[in-house]
TIMARTI-320650 format. One record per residue (C-alpha): residue number from 0; residue in one letter; x, y, z. Coordinates in pm, whole numbers, plus 50000, padded with zeros to 5 digits. Each point is the difference from the previous one (the first is absolute). Example, Ala and Ser with C-alpha at 12.3 -4.5 7.8 and 13.67 -1.06 7.14 Angstrom:
# residues 2
+-----+------+-------+-------+-------+
! seq ! type !    px !    py !    pz !
+-----+------+-------+-------+-------+
!   0 !    a ! 51230 ! 49550 ! 50780 !
!   1 !    s ! 50137 ! 50344 ! 49934 !
+-----+------+-------+-------+-------+
# end
This chain:
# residues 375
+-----+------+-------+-------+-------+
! seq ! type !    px !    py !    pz !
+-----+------+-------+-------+-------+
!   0 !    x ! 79248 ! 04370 ! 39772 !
!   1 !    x ! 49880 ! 49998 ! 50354 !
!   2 !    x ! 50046 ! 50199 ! 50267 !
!   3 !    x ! 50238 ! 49748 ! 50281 !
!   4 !    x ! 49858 ! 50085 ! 50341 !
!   5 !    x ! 49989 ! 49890 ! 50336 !
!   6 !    x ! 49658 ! 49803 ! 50142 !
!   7 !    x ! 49902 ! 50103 ! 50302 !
!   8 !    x ! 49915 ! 49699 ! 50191 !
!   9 !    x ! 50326 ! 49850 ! 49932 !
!  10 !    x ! 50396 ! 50053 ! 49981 !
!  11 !    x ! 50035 ! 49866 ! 49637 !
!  12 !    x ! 50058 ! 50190 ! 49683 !
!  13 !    x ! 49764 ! 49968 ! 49741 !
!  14 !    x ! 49671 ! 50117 ! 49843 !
!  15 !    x ! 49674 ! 50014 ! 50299 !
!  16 !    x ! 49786 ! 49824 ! 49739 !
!  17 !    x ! 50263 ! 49696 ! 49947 !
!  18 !    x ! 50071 ! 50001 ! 50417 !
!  19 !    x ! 49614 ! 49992 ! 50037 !
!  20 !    x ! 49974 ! 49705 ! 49774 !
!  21 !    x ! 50240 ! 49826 ! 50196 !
!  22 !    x ! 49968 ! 49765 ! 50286 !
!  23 !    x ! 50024 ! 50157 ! 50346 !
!  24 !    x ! 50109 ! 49744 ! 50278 !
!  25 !    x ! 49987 ! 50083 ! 50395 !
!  26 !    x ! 50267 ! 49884 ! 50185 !
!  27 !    x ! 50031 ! 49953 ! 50382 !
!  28 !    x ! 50113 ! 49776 ! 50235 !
!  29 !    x ! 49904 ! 49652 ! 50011 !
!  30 !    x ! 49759 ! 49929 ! 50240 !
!  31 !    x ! 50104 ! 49674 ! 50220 !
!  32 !    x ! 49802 ! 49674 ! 49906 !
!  33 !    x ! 50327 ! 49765 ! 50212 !
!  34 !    x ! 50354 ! 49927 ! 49961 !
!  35 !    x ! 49984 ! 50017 ! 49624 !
!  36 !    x ! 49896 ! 50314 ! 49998 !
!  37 !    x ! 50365 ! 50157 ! 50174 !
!  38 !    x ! 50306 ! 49918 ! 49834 !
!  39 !    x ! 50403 ! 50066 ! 50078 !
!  40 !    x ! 50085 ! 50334 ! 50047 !
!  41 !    x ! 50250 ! 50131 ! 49733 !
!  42 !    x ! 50184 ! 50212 ! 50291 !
!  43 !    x ! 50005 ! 49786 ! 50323 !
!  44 !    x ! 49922 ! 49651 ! 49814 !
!  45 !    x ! 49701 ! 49905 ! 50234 !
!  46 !    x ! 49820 ! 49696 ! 49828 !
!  47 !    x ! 49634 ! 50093 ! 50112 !
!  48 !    x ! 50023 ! 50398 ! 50069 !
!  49 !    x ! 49971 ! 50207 ! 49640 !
!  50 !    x ! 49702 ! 50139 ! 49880 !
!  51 !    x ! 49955 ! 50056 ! 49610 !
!  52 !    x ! 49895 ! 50246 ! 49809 !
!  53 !    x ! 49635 ! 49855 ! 49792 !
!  54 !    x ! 49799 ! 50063 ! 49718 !
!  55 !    x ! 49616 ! 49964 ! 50017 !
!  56 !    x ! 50103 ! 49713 ! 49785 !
!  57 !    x ! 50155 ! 49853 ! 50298 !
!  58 !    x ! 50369 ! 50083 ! 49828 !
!  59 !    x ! 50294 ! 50101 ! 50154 !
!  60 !    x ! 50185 ! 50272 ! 49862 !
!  61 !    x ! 50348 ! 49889 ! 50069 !
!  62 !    x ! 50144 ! 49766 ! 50215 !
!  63 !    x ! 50184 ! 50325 ! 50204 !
!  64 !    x ! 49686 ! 50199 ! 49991 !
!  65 !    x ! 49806 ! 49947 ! 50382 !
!  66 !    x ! 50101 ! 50095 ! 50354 !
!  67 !    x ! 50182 ! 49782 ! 50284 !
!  68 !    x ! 49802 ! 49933 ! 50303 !
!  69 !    x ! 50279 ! 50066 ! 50192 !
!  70 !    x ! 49969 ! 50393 ! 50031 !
!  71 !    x ! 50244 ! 50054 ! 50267 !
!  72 !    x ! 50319 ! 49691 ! 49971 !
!  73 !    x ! 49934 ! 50052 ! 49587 !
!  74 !    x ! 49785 ! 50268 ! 49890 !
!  75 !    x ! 50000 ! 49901 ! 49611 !
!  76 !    x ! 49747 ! 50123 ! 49846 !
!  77 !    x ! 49988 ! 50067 ! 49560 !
!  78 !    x ! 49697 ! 50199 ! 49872 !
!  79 !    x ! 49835 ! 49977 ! 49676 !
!  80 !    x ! 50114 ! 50391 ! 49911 !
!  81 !    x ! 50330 ! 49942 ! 50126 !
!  82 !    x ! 50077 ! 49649 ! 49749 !
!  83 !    x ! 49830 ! 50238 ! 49700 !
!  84 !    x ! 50246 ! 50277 ! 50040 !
!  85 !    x ! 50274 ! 49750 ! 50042 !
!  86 !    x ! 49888 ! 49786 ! 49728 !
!  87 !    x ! 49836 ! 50244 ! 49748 !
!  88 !    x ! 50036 ! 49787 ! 49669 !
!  89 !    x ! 49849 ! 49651 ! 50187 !
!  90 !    x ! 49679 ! 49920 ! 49796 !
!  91 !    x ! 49818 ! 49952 ! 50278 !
!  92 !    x ! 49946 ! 50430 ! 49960 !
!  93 !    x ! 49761 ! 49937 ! 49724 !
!  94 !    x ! 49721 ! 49876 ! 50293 !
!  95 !    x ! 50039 ! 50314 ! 50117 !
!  96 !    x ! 50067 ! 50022 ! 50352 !
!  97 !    x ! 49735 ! 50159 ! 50222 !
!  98 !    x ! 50050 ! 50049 ! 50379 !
!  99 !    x ! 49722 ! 49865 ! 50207 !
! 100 !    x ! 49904 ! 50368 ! 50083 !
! 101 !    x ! 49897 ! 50083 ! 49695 !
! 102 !    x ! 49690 ! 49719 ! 49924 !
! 103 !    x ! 49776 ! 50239 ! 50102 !
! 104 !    x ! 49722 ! 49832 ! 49778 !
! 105 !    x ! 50035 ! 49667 ! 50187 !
! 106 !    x ! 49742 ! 49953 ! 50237 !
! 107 !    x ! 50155 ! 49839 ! 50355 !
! 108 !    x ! 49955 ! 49684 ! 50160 !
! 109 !    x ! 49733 ! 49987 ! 50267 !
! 110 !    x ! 50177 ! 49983 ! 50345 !
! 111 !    x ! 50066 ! 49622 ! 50138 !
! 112 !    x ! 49943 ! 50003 ! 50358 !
! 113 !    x ! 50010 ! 49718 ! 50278 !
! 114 !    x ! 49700 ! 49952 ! 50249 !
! 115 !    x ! 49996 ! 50221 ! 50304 !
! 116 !    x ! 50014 ! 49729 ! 50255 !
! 117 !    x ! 50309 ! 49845 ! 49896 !
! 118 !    x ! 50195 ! 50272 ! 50198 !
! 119 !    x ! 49820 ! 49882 ! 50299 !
! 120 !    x ! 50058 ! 49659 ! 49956 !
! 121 !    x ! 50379 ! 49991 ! 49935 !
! 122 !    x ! 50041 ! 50247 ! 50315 !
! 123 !    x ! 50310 ! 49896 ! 50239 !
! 124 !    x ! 50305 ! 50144 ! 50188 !
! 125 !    x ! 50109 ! 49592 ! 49975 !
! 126 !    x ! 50268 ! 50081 ! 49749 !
! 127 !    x ! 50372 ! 50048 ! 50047 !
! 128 !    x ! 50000 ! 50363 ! 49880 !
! 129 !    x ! 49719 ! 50123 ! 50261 !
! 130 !    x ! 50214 ! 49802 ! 50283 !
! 131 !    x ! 50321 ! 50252 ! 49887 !
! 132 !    x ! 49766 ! 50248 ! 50050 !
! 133 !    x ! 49916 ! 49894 ! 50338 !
! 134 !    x ! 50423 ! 50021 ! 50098 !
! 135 !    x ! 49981 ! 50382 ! 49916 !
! 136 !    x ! 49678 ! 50104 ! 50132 !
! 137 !    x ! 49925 ! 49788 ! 50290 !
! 138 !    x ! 49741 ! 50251 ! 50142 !
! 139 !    x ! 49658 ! 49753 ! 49965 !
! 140 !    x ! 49796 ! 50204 ! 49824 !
! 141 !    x ! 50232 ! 50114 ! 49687 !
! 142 !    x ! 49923 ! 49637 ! 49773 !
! 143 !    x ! 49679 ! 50000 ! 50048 !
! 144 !    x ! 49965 ! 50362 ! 49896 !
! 145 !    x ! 50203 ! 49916 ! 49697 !
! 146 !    x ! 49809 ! 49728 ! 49915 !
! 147 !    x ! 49651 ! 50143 ! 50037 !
! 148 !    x ! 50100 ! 50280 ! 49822 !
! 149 !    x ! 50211 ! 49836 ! 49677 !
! 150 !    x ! 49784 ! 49654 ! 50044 !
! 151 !    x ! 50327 ! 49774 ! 50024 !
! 152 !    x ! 49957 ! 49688 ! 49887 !
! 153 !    x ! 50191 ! 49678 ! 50037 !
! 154 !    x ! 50053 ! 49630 ! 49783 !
! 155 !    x ! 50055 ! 49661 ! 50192 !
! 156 !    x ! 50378 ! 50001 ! 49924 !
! 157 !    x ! 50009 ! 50389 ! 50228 !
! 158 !    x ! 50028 ! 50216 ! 49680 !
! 159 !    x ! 49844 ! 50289 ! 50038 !
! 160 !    x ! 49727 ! 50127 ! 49794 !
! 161 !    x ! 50001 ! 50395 ! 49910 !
! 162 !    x ! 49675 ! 50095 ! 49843 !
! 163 !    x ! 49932 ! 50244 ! 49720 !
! 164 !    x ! 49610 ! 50189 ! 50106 !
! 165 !    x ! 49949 ! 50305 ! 49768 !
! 166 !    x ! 49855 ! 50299 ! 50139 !
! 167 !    x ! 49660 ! 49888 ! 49963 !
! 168 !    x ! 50026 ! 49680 ! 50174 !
! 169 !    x ! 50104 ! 49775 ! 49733 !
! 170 !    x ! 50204 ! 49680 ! 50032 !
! 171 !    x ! 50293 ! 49978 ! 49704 !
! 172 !    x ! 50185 ! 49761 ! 50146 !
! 173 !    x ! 50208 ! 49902 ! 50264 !
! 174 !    x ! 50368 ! 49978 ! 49944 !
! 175 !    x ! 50191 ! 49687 ! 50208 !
! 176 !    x ! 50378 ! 50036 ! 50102 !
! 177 !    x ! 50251 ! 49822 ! 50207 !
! 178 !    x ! 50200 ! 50150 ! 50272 !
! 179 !    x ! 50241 ! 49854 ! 50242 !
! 180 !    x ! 49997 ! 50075 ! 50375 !
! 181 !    x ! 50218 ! 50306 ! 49926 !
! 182 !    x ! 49777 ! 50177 ! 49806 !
! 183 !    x ! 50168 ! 49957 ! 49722 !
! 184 !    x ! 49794 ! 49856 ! 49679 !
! 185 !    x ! 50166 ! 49670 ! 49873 !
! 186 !    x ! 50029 ! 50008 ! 49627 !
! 187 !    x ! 50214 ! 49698 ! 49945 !
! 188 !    x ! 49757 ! 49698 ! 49874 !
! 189 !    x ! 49714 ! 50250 ! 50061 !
! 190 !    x ! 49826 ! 50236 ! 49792 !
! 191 !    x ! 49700 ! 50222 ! 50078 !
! 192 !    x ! 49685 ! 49868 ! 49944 !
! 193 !    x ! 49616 ! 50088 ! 49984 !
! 194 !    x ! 49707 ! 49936 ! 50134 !
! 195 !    x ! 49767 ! 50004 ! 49653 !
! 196 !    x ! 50327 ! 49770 ! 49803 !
! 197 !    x ! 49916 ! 49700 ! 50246 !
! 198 !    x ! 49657 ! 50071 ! 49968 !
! 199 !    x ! 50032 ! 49941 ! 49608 !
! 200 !    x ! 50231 ! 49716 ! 50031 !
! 201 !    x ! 49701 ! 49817 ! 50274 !
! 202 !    x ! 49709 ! 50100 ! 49718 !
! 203 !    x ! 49865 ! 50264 ! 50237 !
! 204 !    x ! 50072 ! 50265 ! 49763 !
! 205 !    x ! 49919 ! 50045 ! 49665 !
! 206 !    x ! 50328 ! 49980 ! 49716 !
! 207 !    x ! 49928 ! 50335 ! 49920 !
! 208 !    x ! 49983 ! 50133 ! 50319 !
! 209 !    x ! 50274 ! 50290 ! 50014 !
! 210 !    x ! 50148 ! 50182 ! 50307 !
! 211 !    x ! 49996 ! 50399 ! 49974 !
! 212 !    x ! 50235 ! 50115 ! 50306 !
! 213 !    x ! 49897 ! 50306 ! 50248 !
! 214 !    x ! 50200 ! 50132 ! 50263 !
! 215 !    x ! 50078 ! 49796 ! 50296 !
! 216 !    x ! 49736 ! 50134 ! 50299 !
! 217 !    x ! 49813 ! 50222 ! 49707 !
! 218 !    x ! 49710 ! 49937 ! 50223 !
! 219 !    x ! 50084 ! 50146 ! 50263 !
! 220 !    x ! 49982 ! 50359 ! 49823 !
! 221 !    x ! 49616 ! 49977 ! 50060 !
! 222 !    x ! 50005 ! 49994 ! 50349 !
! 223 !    x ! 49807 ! 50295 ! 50194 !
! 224 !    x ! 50311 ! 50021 ! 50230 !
! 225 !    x ! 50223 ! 50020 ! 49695 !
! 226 !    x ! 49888 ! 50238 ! 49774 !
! 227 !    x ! 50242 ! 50274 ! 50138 !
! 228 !    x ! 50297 ! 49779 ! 50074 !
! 229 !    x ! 50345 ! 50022 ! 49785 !
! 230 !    x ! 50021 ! 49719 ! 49787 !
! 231 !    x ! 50370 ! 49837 ! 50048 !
! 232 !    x ! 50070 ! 49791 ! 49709 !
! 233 !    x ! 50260 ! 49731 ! 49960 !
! 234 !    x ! 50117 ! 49700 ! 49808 !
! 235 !    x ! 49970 ! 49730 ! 50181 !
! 236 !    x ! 49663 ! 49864 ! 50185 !
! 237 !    x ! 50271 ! 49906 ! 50286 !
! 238 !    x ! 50112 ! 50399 ! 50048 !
! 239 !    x ! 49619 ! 50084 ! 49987 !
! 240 !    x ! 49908 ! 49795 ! 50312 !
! 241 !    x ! 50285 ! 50096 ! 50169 !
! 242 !    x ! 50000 ! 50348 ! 49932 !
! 243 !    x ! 49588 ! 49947 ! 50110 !
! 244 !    x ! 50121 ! 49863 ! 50336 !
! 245 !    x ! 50285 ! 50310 ! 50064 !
! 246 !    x ! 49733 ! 50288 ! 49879 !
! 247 !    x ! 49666 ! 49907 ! 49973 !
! 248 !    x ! 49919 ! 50395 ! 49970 !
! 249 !    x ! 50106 ! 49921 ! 49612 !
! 250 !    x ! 49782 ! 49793 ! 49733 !
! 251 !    x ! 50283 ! 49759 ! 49895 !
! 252 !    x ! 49950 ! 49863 ! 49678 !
! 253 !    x ! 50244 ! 49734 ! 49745 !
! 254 !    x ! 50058 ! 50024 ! 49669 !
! 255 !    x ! 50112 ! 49637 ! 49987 !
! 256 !    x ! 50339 ! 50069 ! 49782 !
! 257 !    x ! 50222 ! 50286 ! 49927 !
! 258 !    x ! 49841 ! 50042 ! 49651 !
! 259 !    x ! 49605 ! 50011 ! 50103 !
! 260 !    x ! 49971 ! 50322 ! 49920 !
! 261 !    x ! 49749 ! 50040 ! 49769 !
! 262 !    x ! 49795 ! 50308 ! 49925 !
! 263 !    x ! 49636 ! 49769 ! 50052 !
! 264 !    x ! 50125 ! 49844 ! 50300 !
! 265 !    x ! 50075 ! 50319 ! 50153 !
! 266 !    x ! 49699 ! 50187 ! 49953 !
! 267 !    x ! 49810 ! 49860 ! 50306 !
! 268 !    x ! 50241 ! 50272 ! 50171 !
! 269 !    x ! 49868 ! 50299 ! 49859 !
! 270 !    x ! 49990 ! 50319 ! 50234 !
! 271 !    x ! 50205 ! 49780 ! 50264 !
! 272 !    x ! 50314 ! 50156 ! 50148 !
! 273 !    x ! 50255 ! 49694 ! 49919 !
! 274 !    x ! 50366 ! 49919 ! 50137 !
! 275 !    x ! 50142 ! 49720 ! 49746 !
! 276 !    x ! 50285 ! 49788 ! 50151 !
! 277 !    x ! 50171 ! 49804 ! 49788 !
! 278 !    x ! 50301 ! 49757 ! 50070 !
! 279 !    x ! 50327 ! 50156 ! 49977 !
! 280 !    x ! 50056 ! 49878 ! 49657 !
! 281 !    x ! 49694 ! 50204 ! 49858 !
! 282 !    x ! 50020 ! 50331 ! 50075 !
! 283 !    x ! 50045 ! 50181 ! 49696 !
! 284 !    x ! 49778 ! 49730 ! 49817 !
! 285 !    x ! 49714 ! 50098 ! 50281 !
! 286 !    x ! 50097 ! 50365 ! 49942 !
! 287 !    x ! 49944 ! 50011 ! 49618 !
! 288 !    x ! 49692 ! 49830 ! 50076 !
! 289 !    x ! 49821 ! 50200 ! 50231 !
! 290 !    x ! 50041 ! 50318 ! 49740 !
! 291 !    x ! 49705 ! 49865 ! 49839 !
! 292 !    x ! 49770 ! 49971 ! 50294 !
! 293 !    x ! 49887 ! 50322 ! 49965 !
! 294 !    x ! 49646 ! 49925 ! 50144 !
! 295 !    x ! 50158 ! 49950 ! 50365 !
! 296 !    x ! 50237 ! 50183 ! 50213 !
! 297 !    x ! 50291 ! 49773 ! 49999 !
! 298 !    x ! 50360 ! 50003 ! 50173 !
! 299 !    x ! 50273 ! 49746 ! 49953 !
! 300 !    x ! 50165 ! 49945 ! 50306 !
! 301 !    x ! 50369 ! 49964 ! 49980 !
! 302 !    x ! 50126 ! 49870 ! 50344 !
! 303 !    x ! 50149 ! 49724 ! 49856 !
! 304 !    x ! 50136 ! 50137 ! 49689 !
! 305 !    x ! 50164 ! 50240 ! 50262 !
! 306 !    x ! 50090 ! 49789 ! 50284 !
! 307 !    x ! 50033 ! 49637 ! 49884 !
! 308 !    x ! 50372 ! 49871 ! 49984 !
! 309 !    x ! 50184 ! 49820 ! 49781 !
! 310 !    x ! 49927 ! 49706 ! 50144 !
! 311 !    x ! 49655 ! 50087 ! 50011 !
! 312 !    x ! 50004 ! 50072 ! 49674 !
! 313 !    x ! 50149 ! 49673 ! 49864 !
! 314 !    x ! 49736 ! 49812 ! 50209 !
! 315 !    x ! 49706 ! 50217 ! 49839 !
! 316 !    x ! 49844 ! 50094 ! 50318 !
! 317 !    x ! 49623 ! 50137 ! 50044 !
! 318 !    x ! 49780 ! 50217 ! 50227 !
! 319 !    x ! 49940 ! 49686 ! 50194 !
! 320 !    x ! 50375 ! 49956 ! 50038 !
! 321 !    x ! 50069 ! 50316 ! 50134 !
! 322 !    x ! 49667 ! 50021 ! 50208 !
! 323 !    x ! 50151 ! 49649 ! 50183 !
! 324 !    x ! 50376 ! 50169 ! 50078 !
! 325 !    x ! 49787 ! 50267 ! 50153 !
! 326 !    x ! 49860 ! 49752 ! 50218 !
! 327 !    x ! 50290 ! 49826 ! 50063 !
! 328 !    x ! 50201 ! 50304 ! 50102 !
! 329 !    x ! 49741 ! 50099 ! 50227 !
! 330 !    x ! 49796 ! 50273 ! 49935 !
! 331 !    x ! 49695 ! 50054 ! 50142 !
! 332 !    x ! 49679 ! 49914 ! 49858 !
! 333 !    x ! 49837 ! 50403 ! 49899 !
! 334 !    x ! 49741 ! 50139 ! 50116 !
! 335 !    x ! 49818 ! 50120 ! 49701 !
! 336 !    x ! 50100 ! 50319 ! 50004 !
! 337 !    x ! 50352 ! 49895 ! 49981 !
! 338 !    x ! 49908 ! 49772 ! 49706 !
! 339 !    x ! 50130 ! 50237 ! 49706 !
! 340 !    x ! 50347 ! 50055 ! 50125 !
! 341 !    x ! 50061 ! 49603 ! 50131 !
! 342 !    x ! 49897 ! 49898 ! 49651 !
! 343 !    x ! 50258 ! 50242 ! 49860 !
! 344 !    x ! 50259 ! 49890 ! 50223 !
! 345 !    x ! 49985 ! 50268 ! 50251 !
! 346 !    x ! 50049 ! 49792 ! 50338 !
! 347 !    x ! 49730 ! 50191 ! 50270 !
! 348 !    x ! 50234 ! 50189 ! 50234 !
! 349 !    x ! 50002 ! 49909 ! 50370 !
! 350 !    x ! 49916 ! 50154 ! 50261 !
! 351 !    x ! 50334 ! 50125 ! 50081 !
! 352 !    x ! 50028 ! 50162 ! 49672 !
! 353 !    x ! 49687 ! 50205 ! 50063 !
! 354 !    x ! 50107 ! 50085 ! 50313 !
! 355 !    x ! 50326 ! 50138 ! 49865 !
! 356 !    x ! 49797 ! 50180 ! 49726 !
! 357 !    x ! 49785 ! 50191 ! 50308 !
! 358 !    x ! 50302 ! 50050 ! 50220 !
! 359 !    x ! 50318 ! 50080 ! 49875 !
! 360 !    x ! 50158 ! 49942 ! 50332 !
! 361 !    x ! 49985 ! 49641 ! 49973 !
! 362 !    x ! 50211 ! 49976 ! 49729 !
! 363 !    x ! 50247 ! 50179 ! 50182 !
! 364 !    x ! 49954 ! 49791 ! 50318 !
! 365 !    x ! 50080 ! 49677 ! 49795 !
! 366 !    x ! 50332 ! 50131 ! 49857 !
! 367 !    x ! 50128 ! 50196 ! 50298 !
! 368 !    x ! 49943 ! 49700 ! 50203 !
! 369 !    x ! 50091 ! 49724 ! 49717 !
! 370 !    x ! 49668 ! 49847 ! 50027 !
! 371 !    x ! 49898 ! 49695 ! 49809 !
! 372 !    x ! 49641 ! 49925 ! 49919 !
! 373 !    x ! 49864 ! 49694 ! 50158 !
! 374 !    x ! 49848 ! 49767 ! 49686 !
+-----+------+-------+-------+-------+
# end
């Protein structure tokens, strides 16, 4: 009789010689190739939205096994581990399930990248998203900063273009969304799309051409007058220009979605001092996250996990929500060295405030004579 042990590269009983003998299949998300490549959701039924879970044989491992594109209205999303705990007898254990982490022996893909000029070629504030802009900072020369510095782009029918440049200067892609003269993006009818997908569809690309994301405004890290400056990172490319425009003593940077959070995407912050943002609806996902980002000083703010209502709440507001009631409500634009405590919600005190704090007799004045502050 042999001796029933446990092989280490995998969570199946058995003999290591019989689990070496047998197959070992990869699985990971299914990279997009068009419609046919997202299916209906099992949680929030969306016919072109869910993401399965692949072999390298192109398989999927069960029709409940991906992740829903919509992170924040749905949020479904059904790992490989978690189905083989719940489903320990299925006989699709005896491939052997092996994260993606764990190929180490599998050489990777040489980086696809998109020629330099393109940026330059697509660049335009004619798009419906930089003319919201425009509404909240009308002060001429806040767009063109923004666009210099983030290289916005713009298509013929005014969707804006957000490009992806590493931190050495290389294109990924540029990601294309639709947003109506609120500032709000419309989803209804419209889904996000990329720059390198039209490409492919025109011939202009290669089939196998694949996109590797980086952060959104990763090349700005390499600038001379940004190699001291906090990084401020946040969901959305919309809260990272707008954040940009409020402080521009802060690197602001996008991870593009509440769950681009990987370990290799975050690296290009090593030795950075970071604030993380996220929307009100990922705090403690952001939280758990940043424990493992151990090779950068990182804080997760939580103004809106403390101050956000339940309205607020229910609508799923971000940074760039809360930066734009600031606005609204009047608060002065900070000088820098105010920055820190407007970001945190600290409104700058006025000058009667630090009057009072100088001269105690003023306070006195005010409610001995019933005094009211002229706004």
């Amino acid at each position: 009789m042999f001796q029933v042990s446990r092989c280490p590269k995998c969570p199946i009983r058995g003999t290591v010689g019989q689990q070496k003998r047998k197959e070992i299949i990869m699985y990971q998300l299914e990279k997009y190739h068009g419609k046919a490549t997202r299916h209906e959701c099992p949680n929030c039924h969306d016919k072109h939205s869910f993401t399965l879970y692949v072999g390298e044989d192109g398989q999927p491992l069960d029709p409940t096994c991906g992740r829903c594109d919509h992170e924040s209205s749905c949020g479904y999303h059904y790992t490989p581990t978690q189905y083989f705990q719940d489903n320990p007898t299925d006989k699709t254990m005896t491939r052997n399930f092996v994260p993606k982490m764990q190929m180490i022996n599998k050489p990777p893909k040489p980086l696809c990248k998109m020629p330099q000029g393109i940026v330059t070629e697509s660049a335009s504030y004619n798009s419906t998203f930089v003319e919201f802009l425009r509404g909240l900072f009308p002060q001429k020369m806040v767009i063109p900063r923004l666009g210099s510095l983030y290289g916005l782009g713009a298509t013929k029918d005014k969707d804006v273009i957000f490009w992806q440049i590493d931190i050495n200067g290389k294109v990924r892609s540029g990601k294309i969304m639709k947003y109506g003269e609120d500032g709000h993006r419309i989803k209804d009818g419209y889904k996000v799309n990329w720059v390198h997908a039209r490409l492919k569809k025109e011939g202009k690309l290669p089939d196998d051409w694949e996109l590797t994301q980086c952060l959104f405004g990763e090349h700005l890290l390499n600038l001379s007058m940004n190699k001291n400056k906090v990084v401020a990172l946040v969901e959305s490319e919309k809260s990272a220009l707008i954040g940009a425009a409020c402080y521009p003593n802060f690197v602001w940077l996008a991870t593009g979605g509440k769950s681009q959070l990987s370990i290799d995407k975050m690296k290009v912050l090593s030795g950075r001092t970071v604030i993380m943002f996220p929307d009100v609806d990922g705090f403690k996902e952001w939280e758990e996250a940043a424990e493992k980002f151990t090779f950068c000083k990182v804080t997760v703010s939580d103004i809106l996990e403390k101050n956000a209502t339940d309205e607020e709440r229910a609508n799923k507001i971000d940074i760039a929500d809360w930066l734009i009631k600031q606005l609204q409500e009047g608060y002065p634009t900070p000088e820098p060295t105010e920055e820190y405590q407007w970001l945190f919600g600290i409104k700058p005190k006025t000058d009667l405030e630090l009057m009072i704090e100088e001269h105690l007799i003023v306070q006195h004045l005010i409610d001995e004579l019933g005094l009211v502050p002229d706004d």
